[in-house]
C-alpha positions as CSV (number, residue, x, y, z in Angstrom):
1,X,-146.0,-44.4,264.1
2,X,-149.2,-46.5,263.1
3,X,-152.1,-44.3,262.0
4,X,-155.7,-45.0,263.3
5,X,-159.2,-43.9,263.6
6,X,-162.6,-45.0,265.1
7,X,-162.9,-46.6,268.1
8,X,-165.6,-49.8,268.3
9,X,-165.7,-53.5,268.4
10,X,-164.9,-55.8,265.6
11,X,-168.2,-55.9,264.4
12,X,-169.4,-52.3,264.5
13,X,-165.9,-51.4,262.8
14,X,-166.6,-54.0,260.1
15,X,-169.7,-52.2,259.7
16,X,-168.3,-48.9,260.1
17,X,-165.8,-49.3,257.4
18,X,-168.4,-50.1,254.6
19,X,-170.3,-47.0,255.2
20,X,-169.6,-43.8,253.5
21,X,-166.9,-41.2,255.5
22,X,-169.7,-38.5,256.1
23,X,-172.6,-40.0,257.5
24,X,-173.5,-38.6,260.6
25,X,-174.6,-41.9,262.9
26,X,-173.1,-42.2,266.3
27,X,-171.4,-45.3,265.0
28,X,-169.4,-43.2,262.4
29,X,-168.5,-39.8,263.0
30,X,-164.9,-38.9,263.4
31,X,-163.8,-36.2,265.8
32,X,-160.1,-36.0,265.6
33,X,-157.9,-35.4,262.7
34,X,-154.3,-35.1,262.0
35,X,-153.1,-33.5,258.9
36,X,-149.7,-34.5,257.4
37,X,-146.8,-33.0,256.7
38,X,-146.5,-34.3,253.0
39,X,-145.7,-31.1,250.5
40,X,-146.4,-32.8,247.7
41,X,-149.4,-35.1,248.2
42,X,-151.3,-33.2,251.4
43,X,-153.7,-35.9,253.1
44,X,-155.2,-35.5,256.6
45,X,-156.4,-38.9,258.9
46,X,-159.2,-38.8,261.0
47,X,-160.3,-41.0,263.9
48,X,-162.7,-40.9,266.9
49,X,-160.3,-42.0,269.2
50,X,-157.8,-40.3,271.0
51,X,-155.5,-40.6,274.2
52,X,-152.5,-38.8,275.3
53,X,-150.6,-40.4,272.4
54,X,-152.0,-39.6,269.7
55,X,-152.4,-35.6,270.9
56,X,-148.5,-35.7,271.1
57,X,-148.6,-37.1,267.7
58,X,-150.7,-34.4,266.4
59,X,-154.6,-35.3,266.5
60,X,-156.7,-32.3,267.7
61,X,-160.6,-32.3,267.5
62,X,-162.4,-31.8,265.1
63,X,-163.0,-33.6,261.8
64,X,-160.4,-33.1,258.7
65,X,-161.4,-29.9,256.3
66,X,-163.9,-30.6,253.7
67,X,-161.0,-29.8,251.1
68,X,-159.6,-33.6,251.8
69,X,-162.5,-35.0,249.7
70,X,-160.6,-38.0,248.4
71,X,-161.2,-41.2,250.4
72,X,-157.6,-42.8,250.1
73,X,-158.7,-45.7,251.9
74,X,-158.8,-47.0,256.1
75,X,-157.1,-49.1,258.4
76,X,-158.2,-51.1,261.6
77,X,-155.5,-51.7,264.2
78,X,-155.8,-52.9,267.7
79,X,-154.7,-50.8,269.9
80,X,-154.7,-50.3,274.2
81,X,-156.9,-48.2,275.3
82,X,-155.9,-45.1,276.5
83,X,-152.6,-45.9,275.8
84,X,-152.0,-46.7,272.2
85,X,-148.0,-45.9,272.3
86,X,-148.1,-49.6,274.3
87,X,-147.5,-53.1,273.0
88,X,-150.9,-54.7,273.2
89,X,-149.3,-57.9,274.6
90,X,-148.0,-55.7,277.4
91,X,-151.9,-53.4,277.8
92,X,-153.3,-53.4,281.3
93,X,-156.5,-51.7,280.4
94,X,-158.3,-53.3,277.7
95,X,-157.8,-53.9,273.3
96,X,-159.5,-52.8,271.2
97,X,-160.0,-52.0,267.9
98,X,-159.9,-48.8,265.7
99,X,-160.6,-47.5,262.6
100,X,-158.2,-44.4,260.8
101,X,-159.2,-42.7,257.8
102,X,-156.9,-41.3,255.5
103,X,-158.3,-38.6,252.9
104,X,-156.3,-36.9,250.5
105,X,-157.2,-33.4,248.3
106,X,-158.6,-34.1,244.6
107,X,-156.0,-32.6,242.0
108,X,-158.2,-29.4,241.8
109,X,-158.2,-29.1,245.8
110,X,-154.6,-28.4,246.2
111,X,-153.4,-25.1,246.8
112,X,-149.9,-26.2,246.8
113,X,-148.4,-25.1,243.3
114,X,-144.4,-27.2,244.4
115,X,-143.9,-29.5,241.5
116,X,-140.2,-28.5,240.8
117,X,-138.1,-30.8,238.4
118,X,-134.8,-29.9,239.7
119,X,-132.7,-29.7,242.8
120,X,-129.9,-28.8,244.4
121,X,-128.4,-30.6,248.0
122,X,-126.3,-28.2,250.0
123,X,-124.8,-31.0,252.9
124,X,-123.2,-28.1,255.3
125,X,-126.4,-26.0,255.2
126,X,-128.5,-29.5,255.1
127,X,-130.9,-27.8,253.0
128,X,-132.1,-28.6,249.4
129,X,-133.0,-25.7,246.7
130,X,-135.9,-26.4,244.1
131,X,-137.0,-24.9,240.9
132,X,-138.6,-26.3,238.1
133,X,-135.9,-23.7,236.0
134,X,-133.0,-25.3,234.5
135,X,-130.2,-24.5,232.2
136,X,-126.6,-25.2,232.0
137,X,-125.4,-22.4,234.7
138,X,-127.7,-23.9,236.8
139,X,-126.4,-27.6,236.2
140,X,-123.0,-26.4,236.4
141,X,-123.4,-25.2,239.9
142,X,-125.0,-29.1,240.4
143,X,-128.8,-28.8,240.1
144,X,-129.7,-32.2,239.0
145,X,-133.3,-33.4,237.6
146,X,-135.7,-34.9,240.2
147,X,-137.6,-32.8,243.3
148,X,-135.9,-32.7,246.4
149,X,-135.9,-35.5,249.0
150,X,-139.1,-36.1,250.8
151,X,-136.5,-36.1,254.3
152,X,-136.6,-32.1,252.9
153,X,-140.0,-31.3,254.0
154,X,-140.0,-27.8,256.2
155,X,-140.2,-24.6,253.2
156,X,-137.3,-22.6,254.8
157,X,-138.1,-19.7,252.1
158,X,-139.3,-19.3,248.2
159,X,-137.2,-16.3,246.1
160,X,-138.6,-14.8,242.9
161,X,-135.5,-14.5,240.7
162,X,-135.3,-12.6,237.3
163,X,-133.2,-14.6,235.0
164,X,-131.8,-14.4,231.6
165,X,-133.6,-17.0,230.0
166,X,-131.3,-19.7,228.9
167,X,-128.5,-18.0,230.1
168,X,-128.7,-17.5,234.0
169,X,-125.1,-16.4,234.3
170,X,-125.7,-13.1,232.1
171,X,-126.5,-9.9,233.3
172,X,-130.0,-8.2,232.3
173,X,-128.0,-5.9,230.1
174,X,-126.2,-8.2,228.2
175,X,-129.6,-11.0,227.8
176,X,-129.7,-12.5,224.3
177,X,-133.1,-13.7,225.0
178,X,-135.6,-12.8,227.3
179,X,-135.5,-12.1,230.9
180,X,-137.9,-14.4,232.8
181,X,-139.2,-14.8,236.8
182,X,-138.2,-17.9,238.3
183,X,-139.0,-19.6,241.9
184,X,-136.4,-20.9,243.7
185,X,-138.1,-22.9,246.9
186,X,-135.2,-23.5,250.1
187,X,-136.7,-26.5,251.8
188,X,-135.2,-27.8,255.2
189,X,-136.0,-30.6,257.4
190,X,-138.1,-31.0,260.4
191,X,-136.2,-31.2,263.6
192,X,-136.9,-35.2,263.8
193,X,-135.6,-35.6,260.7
194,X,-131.9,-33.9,260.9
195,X,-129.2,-35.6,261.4
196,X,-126.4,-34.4,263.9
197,X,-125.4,-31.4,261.7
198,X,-122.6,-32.1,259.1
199,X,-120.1,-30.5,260.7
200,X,-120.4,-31.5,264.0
201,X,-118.0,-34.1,265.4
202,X,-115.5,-33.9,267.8
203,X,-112.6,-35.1,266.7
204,X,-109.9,-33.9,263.3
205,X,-107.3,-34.2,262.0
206,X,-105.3,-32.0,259.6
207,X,-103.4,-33.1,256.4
208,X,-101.3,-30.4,255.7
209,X,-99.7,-31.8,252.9
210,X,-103.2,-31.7,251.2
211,X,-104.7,-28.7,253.0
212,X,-107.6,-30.5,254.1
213,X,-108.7,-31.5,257.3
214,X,-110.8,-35.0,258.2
215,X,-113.4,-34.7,261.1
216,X,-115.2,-38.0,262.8
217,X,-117.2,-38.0,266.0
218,X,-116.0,-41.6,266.5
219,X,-112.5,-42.0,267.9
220,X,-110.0,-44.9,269.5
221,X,-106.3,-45.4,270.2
222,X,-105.8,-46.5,266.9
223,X,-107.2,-42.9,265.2
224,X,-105.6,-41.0,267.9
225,X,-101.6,-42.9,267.3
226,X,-102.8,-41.4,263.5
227,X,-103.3,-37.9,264.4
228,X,-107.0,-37.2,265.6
229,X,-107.4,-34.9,268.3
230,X,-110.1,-33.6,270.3
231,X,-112.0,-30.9,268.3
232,X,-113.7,-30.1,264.9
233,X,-111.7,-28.8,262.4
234,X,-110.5,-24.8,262.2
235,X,-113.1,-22.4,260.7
236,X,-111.0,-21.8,257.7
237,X,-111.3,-25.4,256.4
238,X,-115.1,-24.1,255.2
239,X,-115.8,-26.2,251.8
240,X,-117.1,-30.2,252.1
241,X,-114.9,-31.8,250.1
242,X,-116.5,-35.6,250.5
243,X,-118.6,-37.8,253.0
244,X,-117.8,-40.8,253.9
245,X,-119.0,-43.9,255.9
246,X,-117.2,-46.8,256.4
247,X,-118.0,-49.5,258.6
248,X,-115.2,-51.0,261.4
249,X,-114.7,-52.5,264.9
250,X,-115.9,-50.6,267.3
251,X,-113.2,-49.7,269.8
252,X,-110.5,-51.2,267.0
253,X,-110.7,-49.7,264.1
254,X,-107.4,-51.4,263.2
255,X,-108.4,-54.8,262.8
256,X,-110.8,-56.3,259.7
257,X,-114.5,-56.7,260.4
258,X,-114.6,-60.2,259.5
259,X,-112.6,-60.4,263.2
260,X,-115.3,-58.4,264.9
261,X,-119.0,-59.5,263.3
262,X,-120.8,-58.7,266.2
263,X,-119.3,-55.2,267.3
264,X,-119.1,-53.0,264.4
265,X,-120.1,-49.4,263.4
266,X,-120.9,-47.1,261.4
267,X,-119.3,-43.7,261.2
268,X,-119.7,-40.6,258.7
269,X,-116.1,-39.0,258.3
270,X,-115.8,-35.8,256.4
271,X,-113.4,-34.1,254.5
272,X,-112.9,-30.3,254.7
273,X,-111.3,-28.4,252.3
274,X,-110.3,-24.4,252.0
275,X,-111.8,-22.0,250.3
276,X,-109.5,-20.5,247.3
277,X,-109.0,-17.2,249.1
278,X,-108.0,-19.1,252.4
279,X,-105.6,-21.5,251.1
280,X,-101.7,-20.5,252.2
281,X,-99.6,-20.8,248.9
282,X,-97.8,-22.7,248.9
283,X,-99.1,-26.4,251.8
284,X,-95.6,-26.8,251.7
285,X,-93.9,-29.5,254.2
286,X,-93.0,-32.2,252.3
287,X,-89.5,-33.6,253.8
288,X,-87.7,-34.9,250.4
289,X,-87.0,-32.6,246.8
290,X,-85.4,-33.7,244.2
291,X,-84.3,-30.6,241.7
292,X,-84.8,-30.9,237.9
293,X,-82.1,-28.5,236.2
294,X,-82.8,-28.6,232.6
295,X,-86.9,-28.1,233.3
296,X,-86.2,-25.8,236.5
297,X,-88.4,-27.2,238.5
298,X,-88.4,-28.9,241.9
299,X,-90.2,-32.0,242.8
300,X,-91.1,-32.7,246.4
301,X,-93.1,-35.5,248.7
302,X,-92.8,-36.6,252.2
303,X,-91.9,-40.4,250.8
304,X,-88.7,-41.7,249.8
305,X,-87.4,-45.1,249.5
306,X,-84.2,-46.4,247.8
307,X,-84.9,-45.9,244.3
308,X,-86.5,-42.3,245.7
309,X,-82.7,-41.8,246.3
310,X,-81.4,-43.9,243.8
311,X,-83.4,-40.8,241.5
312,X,-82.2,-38.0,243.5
313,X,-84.7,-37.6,246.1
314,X,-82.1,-35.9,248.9
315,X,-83.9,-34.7,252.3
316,X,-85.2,-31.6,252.8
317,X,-87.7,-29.0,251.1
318,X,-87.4,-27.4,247.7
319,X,-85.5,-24.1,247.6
320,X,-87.6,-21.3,248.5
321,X,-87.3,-20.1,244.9
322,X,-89.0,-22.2,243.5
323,X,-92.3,-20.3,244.8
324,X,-95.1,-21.7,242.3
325,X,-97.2,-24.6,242.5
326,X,-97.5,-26.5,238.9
327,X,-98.8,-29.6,239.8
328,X,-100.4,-32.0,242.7
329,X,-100.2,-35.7,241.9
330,X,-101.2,-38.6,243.9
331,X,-100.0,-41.7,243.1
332,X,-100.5,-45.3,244.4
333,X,-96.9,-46.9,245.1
334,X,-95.4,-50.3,246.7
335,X,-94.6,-49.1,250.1
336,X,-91.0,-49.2,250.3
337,X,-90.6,-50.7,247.0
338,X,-91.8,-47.5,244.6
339,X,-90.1,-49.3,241.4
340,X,-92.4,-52.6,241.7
341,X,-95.4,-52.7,239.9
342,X,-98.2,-52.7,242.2
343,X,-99.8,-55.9,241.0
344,X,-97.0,-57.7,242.9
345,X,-97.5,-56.0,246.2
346,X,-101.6,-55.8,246.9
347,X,-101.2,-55.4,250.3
348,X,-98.7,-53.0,251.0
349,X,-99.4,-50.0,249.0
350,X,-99.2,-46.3,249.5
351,X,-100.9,-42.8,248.2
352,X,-98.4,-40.5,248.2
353,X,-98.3,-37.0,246.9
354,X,-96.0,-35.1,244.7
355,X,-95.7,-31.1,244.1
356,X,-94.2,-29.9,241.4
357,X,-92.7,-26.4,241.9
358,X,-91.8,-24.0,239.7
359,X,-90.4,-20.1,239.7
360,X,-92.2,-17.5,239.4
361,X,-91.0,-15.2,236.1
362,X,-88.7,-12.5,238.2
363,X,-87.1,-15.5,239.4
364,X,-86.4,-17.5,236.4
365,X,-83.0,-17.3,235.0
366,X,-82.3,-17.1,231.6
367,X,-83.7,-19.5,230.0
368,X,-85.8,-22.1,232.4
369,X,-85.6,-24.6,229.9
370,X,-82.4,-23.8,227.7
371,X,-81.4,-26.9,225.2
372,X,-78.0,-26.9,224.5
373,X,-77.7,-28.2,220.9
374,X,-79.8,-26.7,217.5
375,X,-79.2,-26.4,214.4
376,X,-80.6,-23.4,212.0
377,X,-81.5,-24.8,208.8
């Protein structure tokens, strides 16, 4: 949106503009302000024109509050009369040219105390938290120096918090310092400004070997042969592990974008993950296991290959005794080929993922790891 102000000819606005805001001739005296939405810097602009537009915009009548005493400079535009929302090449009343003040409060005019240092994005509430508190609880939990993002710019709410000073994680009781008041501000955006929410698209798919789930609003044949269905994800994937965007041909998100230069998009696919209490124990369905005795442990993936078999990879899951989770490894492999180095195949890699189970203690027999040769010195 362009901001403007004072309607008059080229002359009179030349005139107009080397004047003083204030002065009370007919050629000057604005009757319609607009005050903006800025937290941090509040400024209002004023103009004596107005038209259906710039009422939807959000001038009303009347001049801006003498607390905007700062003259933050003015700008003439051209505009069509009565209807400034149109091109002027394409006005069928008449141009003509205005002047918009912008004024701004002097640092002992505004009221608004919100200079906080550090901040917080949560992307599934699409909120950001502000304080100008910080210690290394609070960093650990991913408050990072800087105020939120101007996008943020509705205060949702403001909390008074009693912390240990220093030491936010500690109970009053147990404070080794002093216990202190802190503000925490939760800032929002204006409806204009949010994006379709992050959780929000209508098509998923679950990994179940990584407990997680992948939700897109975008979709073609190519992402429904891979699994994407109709839907967002289940309720109990509730934690965002990741955003991403990534550009590809629109309609065939198989084929490179160099192929497709002039029909390309950009999607946003998130990754969902469970909650601690809501992950099943064990995401087990990988389809080969391969059993190592002497460590008694069991090894299994949904990938094999030759040398997979060649090492003892046999189909199937691990034994159900083997009922503990040690270890989740990805690893990048040649596709088919997992004993090449992956220098030598670029192109035709793989992630796959490896659990390593274990047995619980009841279970174990005597020993898990027994060596059979020692000597006693």
């Amino acid at each position: 949106m362009k901001l403007f102000v004072a309607t008059c000819g080229v002359a009179v606005c030349a005139a107009a503009a080397s004047t003083l805001r204030g002065v009370t001739t007919e050629e000057h005296k604005p009757f319609y302000h607009m005050e903006g939405s800025s937290r941090r810097n509040p400024i209002c602009y004023e103009t004596t024109y107005i038209d259906g537009n710039y009422e939807s915009q959000g001038f009303v009548i009347g001049a801006c509050d003498s607390k905007y005493s700062d003259d933050l400079g003015h700008e003439t535009v051209e505009v069509c009369d009565g209807h400034s929302e149109v091109n002027i090449k394409d006005c069928t009343t008449q141009v003509i040219d205005i002047v918009v003040y912008k004024l701004g409060r002097d640092s002992d005019g505004v009221e608004d105390p919100h200079k906080p240092f550090y901040h917080l994005e949560s992307a599934l509430e699409n909120v950001c938290y502000e304080t100008t508190y910080i210690d290394a609880h609070y960093e650990e939990n991913g408050f990072v120096i800087g105020a939120c993002d101007e996008s943020y710019d509705s205060v949702l709410a403001k909390d008074d918090e009693e912390v240990c000073d220093g030491h936010s994680e500690i109970n009053e009781k147990n404070c080794p310092t002093s216990m202190i008041e802190i503000e925490v501000i939760k800032l929002g955006k204006a409806t204009d400004d949010v994006e379709d929410p992050p959780h929000s698209p209508q098509y998923h798919l679950v990994a179940e070997m990584e407990a997680v789930c992948y939700e897109t609003n975008y979709t073609d044949a190519h992402y429904e042969e891979n699994g994407f269905v109709l839907g967002v994800c289940d309720e109990s994937f509730n934690t965002i592990i990741s955003k991403d965007t990534e550009t590809i041909c629109n309609g065939h998100s198989e084929e490179n974008i160099r192929y497709c230069p002039d029909d390309t998009v950009n999607i946003t696919i998130y990754k969902f993950g469970k909650a601690t209490d809501d992950v099943e124990d064990p995401p087990h369905s990988p389809q080969y296991h391969l059993v190592a005795e002497m460590e008694a442990v069991c090894y299994e993936t949904n990938y094999t290959d030759a040398h997979y078999e060649e090492n003892g990879f046999v189909l199937g899951v691990c034994d159900e005794s083997f009922n503990t989770i040690i270890s989740k490894d990805t690893e990048t492999i040649c596709n088919g080929h997992s004993e090449e180095n992956i220098r030598y195949c670029p192109d035709d890699t793989v992630n796959i993922t490896i659990y390593k189970f274990g047995k619980a203690t009841d279970d174990v027999e005597d020993p898990p790891h027994s060596p059979q040769y020692h000597l006693v010195a």
